[in-house]
C-alpha positions in Angstrom: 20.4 -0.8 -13.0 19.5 -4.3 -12.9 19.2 -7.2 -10.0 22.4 -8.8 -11.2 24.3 -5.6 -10.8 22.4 -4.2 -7.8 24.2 -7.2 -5.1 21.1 -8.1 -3.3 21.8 -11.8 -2.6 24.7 -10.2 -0.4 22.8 -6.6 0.1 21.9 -8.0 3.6 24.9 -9.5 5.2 25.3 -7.8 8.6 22.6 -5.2 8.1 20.1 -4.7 11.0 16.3 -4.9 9.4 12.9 -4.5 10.7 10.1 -6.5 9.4 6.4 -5.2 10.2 3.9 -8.3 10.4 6.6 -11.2 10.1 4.4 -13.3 11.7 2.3 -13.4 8.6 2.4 -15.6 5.6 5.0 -13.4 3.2 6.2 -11.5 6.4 7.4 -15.3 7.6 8.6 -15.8 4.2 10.6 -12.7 3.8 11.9 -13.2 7.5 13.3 -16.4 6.7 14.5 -15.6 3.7 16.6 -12.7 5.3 18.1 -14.3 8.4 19.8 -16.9 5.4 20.9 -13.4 3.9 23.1 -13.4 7.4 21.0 -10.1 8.1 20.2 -9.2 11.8 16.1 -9.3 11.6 13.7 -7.6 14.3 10.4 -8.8 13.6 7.7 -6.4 15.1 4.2 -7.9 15.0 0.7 -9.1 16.5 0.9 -12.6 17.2 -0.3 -15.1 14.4 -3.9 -14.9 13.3 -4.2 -18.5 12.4 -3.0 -21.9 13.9 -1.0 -23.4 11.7 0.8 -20.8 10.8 4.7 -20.5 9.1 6.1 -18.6 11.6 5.8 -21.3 14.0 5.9 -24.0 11.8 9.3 -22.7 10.2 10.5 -21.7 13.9 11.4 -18.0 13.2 11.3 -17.1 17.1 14.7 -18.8 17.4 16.2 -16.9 14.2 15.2 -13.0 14.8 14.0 -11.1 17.7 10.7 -11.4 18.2 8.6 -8.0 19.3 4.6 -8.7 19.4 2.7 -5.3 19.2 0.4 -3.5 17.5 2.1 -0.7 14.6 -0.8 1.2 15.6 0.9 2.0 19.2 3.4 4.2 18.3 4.9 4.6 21.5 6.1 0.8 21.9 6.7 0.7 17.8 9.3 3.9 19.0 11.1 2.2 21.3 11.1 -1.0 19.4 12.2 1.2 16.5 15.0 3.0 18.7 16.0 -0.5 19.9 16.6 -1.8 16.5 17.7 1.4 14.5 17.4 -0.5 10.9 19.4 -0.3 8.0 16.6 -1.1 6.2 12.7 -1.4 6.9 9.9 -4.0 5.4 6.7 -3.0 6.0 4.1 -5.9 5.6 1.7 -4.9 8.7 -1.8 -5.2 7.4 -5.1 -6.0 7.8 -4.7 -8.3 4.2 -8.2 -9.7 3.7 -10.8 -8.1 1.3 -14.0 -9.7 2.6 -12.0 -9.2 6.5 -12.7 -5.0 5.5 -16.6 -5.7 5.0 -16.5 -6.7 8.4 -13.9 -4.5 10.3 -13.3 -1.4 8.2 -12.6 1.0 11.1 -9.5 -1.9 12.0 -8.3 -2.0 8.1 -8.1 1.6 7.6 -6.4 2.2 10.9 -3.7 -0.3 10.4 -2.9 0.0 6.8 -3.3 3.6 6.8 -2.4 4.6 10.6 0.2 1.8 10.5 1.9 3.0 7.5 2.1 6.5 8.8 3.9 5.5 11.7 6.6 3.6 9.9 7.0 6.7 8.0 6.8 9.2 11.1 10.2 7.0 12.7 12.1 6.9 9.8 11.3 11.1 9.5 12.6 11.1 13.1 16.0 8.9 11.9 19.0 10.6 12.0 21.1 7.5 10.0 20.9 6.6 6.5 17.6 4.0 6.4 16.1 2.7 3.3 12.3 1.7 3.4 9.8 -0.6 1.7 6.2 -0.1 2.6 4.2 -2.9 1.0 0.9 -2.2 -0.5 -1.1 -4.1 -2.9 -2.7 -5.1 -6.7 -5.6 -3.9 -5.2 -4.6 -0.2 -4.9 -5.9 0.7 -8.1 -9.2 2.1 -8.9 -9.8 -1.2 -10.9 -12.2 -0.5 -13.7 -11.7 -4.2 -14.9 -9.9 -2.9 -18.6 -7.9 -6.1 -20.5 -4.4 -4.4 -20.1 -2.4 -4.4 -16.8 -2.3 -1.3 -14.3 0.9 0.8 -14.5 2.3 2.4 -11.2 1.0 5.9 -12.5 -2.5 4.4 -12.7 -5.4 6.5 -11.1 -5.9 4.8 -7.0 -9.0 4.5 -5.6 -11.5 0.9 -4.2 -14.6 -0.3 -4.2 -14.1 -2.4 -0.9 -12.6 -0.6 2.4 -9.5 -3.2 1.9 -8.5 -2.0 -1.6 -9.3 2.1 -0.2 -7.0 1.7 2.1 -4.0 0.1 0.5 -4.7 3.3 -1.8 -4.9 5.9 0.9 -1.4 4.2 1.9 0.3 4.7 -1.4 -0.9 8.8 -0.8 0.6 8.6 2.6 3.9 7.4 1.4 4.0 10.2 -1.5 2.8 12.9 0.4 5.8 11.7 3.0 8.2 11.6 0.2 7.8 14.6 -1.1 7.5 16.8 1.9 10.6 15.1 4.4 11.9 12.4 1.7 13.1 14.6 -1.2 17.1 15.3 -0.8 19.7 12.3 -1.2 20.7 12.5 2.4 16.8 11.7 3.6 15.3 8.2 3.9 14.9 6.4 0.7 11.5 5.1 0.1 9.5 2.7 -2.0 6.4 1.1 -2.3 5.8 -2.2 -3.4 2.6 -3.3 -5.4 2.1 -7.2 -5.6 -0.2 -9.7 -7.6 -2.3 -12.3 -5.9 0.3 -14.6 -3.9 0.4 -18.6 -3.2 2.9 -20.5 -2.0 3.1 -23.1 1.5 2.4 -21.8 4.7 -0.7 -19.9 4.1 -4.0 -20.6 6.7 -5.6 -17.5 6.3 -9.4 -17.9 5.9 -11.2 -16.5 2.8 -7.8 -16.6 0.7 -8.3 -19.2 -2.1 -5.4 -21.8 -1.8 -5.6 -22.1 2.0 -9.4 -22.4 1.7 -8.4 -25.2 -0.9 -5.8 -27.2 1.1 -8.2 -27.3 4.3 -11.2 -28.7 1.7 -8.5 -31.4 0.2 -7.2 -32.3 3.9 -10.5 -32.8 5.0 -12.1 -34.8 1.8 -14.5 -31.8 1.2 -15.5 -30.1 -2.0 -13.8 -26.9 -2.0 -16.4 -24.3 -2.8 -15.7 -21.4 -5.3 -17.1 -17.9 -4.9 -16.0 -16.5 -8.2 -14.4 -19.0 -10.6 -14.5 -16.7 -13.6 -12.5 -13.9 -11.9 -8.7 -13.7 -13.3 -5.7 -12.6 -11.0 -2.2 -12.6 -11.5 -1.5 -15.0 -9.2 2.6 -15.5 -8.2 4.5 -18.0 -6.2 5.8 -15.6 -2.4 9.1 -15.8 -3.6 8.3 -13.6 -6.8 7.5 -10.4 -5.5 10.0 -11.2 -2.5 12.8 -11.2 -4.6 11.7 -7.7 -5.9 11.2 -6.2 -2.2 14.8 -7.5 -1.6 15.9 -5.7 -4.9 14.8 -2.6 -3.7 15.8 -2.6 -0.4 19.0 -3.5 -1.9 19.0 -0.9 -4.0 17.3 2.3 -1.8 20.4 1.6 0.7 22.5 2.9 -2.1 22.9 7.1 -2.7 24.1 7.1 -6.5 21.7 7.5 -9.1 20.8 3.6 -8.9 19.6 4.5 -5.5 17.8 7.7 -6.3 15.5 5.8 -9.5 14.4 3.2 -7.1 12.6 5.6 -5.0 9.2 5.3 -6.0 6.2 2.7 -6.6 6.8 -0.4 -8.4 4.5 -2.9 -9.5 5.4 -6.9 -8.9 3.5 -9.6 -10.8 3.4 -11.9 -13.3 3.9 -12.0 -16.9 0.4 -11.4 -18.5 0.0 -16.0 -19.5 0.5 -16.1 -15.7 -2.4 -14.5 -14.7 -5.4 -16.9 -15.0 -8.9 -17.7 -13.5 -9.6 -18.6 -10.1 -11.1 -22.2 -12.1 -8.0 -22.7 -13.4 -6.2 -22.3 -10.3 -8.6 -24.5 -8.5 -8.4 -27.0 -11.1 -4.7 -26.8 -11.1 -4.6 -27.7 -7.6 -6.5 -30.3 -7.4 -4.3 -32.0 -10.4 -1.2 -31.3 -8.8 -3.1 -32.6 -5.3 -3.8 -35.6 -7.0 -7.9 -35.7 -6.3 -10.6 -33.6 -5.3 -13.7 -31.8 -6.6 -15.1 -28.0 -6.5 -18.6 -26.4 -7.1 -19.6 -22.5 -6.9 -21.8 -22.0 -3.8 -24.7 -19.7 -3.7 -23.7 -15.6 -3.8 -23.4 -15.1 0.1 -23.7 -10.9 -0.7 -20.2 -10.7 0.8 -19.8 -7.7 -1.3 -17.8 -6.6 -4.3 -14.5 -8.4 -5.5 -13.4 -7.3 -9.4 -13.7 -9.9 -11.7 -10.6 -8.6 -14.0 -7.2 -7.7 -12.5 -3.9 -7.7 -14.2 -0.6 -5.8 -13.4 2.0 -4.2 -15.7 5.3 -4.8 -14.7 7.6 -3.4 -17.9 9.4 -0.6 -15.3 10.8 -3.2 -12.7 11.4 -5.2 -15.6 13.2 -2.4 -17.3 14.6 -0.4 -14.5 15.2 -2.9 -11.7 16.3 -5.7 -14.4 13.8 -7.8 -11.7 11.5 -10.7 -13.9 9.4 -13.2 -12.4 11.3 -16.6 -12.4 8.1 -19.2 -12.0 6.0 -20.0 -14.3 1.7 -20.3 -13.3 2.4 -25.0 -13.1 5.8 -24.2 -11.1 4.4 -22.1 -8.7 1.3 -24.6 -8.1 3.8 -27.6 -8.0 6.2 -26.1 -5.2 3.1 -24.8 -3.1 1.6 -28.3 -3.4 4.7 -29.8 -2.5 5.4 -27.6 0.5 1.8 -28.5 2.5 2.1 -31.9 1.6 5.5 -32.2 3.4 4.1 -30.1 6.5 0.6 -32.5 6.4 2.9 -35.5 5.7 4.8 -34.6 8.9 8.1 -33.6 7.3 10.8 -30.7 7.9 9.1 -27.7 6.2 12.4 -25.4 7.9 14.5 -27.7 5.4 11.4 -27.4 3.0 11.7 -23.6 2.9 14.8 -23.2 2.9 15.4 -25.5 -0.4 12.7 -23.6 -2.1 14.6 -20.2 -1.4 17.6 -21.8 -2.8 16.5 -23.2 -5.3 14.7 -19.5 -6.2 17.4 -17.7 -5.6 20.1 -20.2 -7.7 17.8 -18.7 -10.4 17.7 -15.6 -10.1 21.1 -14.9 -9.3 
């Protein structure tokens, strides 16, 4: 099976879909990049953590229907559920911030592990055909910082709460799909694994680019907790286009269908993944100015130094490959928050990035 074979540019057309946590940076992303797929998109989600934010800025509320709530209530995500009855589910609810779990763990493990077990729960309650992406993380694996990238059968485990839970959510989702998930005729599930992603529209605090563009705006020097550590960082369309390639292909019952049920890795190619200096650096170059300096250790707590991830089976099996290089990526993120700080149409902005991905990888 491959992407150019498995229709997902047109997968979408008419389908109703559920997207948990599209008010979040690849939620909004993904969101928008469905509704030009002429798919009918539910977005169930707490509000927006930060102001800015893409959802507002790219004015999703007037493109889906917009239910704000907590996945942890599982009465109101059942009748939102029952409301929508999706074709196909994203899952993209999370608490996403590694140093956030320090602080809150009881919140992190309860919505990415609670959260993740009531997506599952509604679709083990569906009586129609439903395909369904849970999205996980990089961080899943018990990262013991080796050279070569982490393969989907890699051992899971964390040293932080955040990375613990994102593994305790892959066991969830296999445990599901082995007990209720196993026959043809069940829901089709997948997990999706992605590297470190950039792109415009991100505010979150304590991620590195948003923590970037607020120093450059404001004329600061953009401090940098670990410059030596290496992640594979990827432009948000990357791992999208893999997500959409599944759900694509999980709505399908022939053998396609039945291989795509499982976890898949989404990353970059091993150049790709580089040093948080040389990210910083490459920001400020495409920027056009600006200076950074390592700050004191705060005792946050742990963040691994080395992560890579191997992506040869969705390259192999899912004929999915990343389509921007590490300077193409930084360019088009660059280029998006200038237009939104420079007062321009980031909608329009968004949408020619999408385009322009998607002429590629068609």
């Amino acid at each position: 099976m491959s992407a150019a074979d498995n229709g997902w540019i047109d997968g979408y057309r008419g389908r109703r879909v559920l997207v948990t946590g599209h008010t979040g940076f690849k939620g909004a992303w993904l969101s928008l990049w469905l509704t030009e797929l002429g798919a009918d998109v539910t977005g169930y989600s707490l509000a927006p953590w930060t102001d800015p934010n893409l959802f507002t800025a790219a004015r999703l509320s007037s493109r889906l229907r917009h239910i704000e709530a907590d996945v942890r209530d599982l009465d109101t995500f059942r009748r939102a559920w029952c409301a929508c009855r999706p074709d196909v589910v994203f899952h993209l609810a999370a608490q996403p911030i590694v140093r956030e779990s320090y602080r809150t763990p009881v919140d992190t493990v309860t919505t990415n592990v609670v959260g993740t077990t009531h997506v599952l729960e509604m679709a083990r309650e569906a009586d129609w055909p439903i395909a369904v992406v849970c999205v996980t993380s990089d961080k899943c694996y018990d990262n013991v910082e080796w050279a070569y990238g982490y393969r989907e059968d890699d051992r899971l485990g964390g040293a932080d709460v955040y990375s613990g839970s994102k593994a305790m959510a892959e066991v969830i989702v296999s445990s599901y799909r082995r007990s209720f998930f196993n026959a043809v005729d069940r829901p089709a599930v997948a997990t999706a694994r992605a590297g470190n992603v950039i792109g415009g529209g991100d505010w979150q605090a304590d991620r590195l680019v948003p923590d970037c563009v607020r120093a450059l705006v404001a004329g600061k020097r953009i401090d940098v907790r670990h410059p030596e550590a290496v992640r594979p960082w990827q432009h948000v369309l990357e791992p999208l286009s893999g997500y959409l390639t599944l759900g694509a292909l999980l709505q399908r019952r022939d053998d396609d269908g039945l291989a795509a049920r499982g976890a898949w890795n989404f990353g970059p190619t091993i150049p790709n993944a580089r040093s948080v200096g040389a990210l910083v650096a490459a920001l400020i170059r495409e920027w056009g100015g600006g200076e950074w300096s390592q700050p004191p250790d705060d005792g946050a707590g742990h963040e691994a130094t080395l992560l890579r991830l191997a992506i040869d089976k969705a390259q192999m099996r899912l004929g999915w490959h990343p389509r921007w290089e590490f300077d193409a990526a930084i360019r088009r993120t660059v280029d998006w928050y200038k237009t939104h700080y420079a007062g321009g149409d980031v909608v329009a902005r968004s949408l020619a990035q999408i385009a322009e991905y998607t002429s590629g990888a068609a």
